[in-house]
N, C-alpha and C positions, 0 to 999 in steps of 0.2 A: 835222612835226618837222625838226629845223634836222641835216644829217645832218655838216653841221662842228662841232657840238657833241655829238652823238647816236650811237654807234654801231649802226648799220645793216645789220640782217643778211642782207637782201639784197645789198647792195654785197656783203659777204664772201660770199655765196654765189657771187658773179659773177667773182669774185678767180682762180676755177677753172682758167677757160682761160689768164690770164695764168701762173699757176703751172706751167704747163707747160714755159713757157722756162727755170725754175728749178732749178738744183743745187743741191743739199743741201751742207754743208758737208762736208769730206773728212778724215775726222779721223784722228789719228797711230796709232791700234790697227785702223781698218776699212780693207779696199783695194779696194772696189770699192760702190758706190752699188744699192740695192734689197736684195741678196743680202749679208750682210756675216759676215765672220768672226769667229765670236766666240774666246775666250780657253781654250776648254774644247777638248781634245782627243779624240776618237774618231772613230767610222768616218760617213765624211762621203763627198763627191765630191772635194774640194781635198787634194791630196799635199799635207804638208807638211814629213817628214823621213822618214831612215831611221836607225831605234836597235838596240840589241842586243835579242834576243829576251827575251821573260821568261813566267817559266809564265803568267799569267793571258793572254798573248797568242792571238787567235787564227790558229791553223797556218794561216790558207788566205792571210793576209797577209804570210805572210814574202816578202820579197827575196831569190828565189835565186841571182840575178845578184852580190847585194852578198855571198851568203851564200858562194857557192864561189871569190868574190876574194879573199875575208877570212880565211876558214878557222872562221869563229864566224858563229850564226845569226844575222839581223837579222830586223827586220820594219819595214813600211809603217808608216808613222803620217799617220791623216790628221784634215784639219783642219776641224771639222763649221761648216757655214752657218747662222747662225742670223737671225732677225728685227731688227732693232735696234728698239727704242724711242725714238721721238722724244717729248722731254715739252717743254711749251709753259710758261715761268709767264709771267702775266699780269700787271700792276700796273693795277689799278685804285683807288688808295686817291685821294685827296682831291688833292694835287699833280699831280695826271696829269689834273683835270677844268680845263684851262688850256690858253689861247693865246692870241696875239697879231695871229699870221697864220697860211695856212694851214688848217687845224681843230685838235681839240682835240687832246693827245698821249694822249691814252685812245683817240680813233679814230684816231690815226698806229699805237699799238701795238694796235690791234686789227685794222688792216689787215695790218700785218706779220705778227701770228700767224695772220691767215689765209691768206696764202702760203706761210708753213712751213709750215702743217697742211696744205693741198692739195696741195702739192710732195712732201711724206712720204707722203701716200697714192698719191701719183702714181707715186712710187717703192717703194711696196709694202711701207711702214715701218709700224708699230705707232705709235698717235699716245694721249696721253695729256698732261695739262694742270694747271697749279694757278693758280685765280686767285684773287686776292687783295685786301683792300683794310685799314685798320684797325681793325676790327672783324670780319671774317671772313674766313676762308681754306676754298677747295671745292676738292678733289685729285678728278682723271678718270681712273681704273685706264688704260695703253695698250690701245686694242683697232685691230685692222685694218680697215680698207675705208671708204666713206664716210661710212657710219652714225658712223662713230666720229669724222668731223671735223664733222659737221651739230652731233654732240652739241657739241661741244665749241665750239661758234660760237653756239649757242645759250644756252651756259650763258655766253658772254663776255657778250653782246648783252641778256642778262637779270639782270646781276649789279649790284646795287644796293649803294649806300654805307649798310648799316644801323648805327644808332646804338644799338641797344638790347641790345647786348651786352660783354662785356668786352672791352676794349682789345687786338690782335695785335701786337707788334712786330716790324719789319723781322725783328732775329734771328730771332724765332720762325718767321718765314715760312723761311727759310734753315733751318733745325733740319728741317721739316718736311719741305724739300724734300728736305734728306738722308735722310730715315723713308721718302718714297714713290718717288722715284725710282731706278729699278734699274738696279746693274750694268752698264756699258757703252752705258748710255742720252748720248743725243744732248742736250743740253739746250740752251735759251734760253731766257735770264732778259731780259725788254721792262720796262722800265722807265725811269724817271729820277731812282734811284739815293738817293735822300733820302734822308738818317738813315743810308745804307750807315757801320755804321765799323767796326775792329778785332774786334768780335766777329762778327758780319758777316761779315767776310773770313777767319774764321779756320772756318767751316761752310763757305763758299765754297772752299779749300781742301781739305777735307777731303771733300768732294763731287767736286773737280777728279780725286781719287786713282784712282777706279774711273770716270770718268764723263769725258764731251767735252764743255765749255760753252761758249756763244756768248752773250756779254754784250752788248744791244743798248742803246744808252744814248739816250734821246729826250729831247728838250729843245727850248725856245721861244727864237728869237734874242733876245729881253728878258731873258733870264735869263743869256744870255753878255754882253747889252752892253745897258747903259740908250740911251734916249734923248736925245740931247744938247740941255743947253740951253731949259729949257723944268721944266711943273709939269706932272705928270702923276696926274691920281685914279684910284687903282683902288677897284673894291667887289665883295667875296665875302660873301653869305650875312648883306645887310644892315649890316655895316662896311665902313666907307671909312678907306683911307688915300691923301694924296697925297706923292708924289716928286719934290722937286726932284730936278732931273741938272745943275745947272750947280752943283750942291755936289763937285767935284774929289774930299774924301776920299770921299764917298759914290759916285760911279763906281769909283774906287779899289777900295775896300773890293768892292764888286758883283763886279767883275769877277775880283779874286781871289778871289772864295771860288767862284765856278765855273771859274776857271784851276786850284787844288787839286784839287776834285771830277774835274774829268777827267785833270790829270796822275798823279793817287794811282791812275785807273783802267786808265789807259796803263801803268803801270808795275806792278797787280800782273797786268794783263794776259801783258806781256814775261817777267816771269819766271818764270809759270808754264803758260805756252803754251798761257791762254784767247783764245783771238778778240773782239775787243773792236770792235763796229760802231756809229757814231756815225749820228744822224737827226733831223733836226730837223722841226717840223710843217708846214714850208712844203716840203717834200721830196717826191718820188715816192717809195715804198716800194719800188716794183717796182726802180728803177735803184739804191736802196742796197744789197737783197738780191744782185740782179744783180753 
């Protein structure tokens, strides 16, 4: 099997040791990588303020240093460590079985997700996953250690384009993704973005509220820039179509409609402080995550 069209679950098993060198992304609610602070306040290791006493508080936390400066009881509050959840979604739908150069952008984003997954277990993260294509979406509960990244590399590397069910759309994968992933979860959505539109981005949004996302955007240099000059045949799935490039509006046309695609991404990236990481199939994975 051809592993630049194929994804390979060996390679991603082997992806291990490189994840090593890997940081996790650093997001604006967590301050420190493996151990992370969640949002909920009780009796933890991390100080994190001192407030006036109140009945439910317990006596053995007050501050009696802030209490006989003050002349009113206070108490310790501190700030409990919790696991974070790293969740993984996958695109494997029909557009993503493509390339040019390089290999396919199905094994470009299945390399990717397997160095976030070994780099979150490397970091002692909850890892958990949804992958997807159009006709079926598989959601992976977070579990910890490496059984829980084996699974979930296993279930990329076996996920088939099935036809004989009803139709998913993009939306719907986004709707779901807001049902299964939790609270404070780390997310990265691997993709290349097709059909992403306005409704789309409005569960994307609303996902951003409680949650940290890292939008990875893949894509084949053909699809940012034709070929100049010249007839080109493609064939998928027994149809052929061929492309002139020395047609002006037809370069034209090509290249705006993926200059859109990624300035609409850049821009609801900016304003709502998702991280937005661009890769094309001719790419190291390791040096974009890097």
């Amino acid at each position: 099997m051809n592993d630049k069209v194929t994804i390979n679950i060996s390679q991603l098993i082997q992806l291990a040791n490189k994840a090593k060198q890997l940081k996790l992304y650093q997001s604006k609610i967590n301050k420190k990588i493996g151990e992370h602070y969640s949002k909920f306040q009780g009796q933890g290791i991390e100080f994190d303020q001192v407030r006036i006493y109140q009945d439910s508080d317990d006596i053995r936390s007050i501050d009696w240093k802030v209490t006989a400066k003050t002349g009113k009881t206070h108490t310790k509050v501190f700030r409990e460590e919790r696991e974070r959840p790293v969740f993984i979604a996958f695109d494997n739908r029909q557009t993503m079985q493509f390339a040019t150069r390089g290999v396919f952008k199905s094994v470009q984003a299945a390399k990717l997700a397997a160095l976030i997954a070994w780099a979150a277990q490397q970091h002692g993260d909850c890892l958990g996953g949804q992958i997807f294509s159009e006709f079926q979406c598989n959601e992976l509960k977070p579990q910890k250690g490496k059984h829980a990244v084996l699974k979930f590399l296993n279930a990329i590397s076996n996920s088939v384009i099935a036809k004989n069910k009803s139709p998913i759309s993009l939306v719907q994968i986004f709707i779901r993704l807001n049902y299964h992933a939790k609270p404070g979860s780390l997310i990265y959505i691997i993709s290349d973005f097709r059909g992403f539109n306005l409704e789309c981005e409005k569960h994307l949004l609303k996902l951003n509220r409680h949650c940290n996302i890292i939008l990875i955007f893949v894509y084949d240099d053909l699809e940012k820039f034709l070929p100049k000059q010249g007839k080109y045949k493609f064939t998928y799935q027994g149809q052929s179509i061929t492309i002139d490039s020395s047609d002006n509006k037809l370069l034209s046309a090509h290249q705006e409609q993926f200059n859109s695609k990624l300035v609409h991404l850049e821009e609801l990236a900016r304003k709502s402080s998702i991280s937005l990481i661009e890769c094309n199939t001719n790419e190291d994975p390791m040096e974009i995550l890097r």
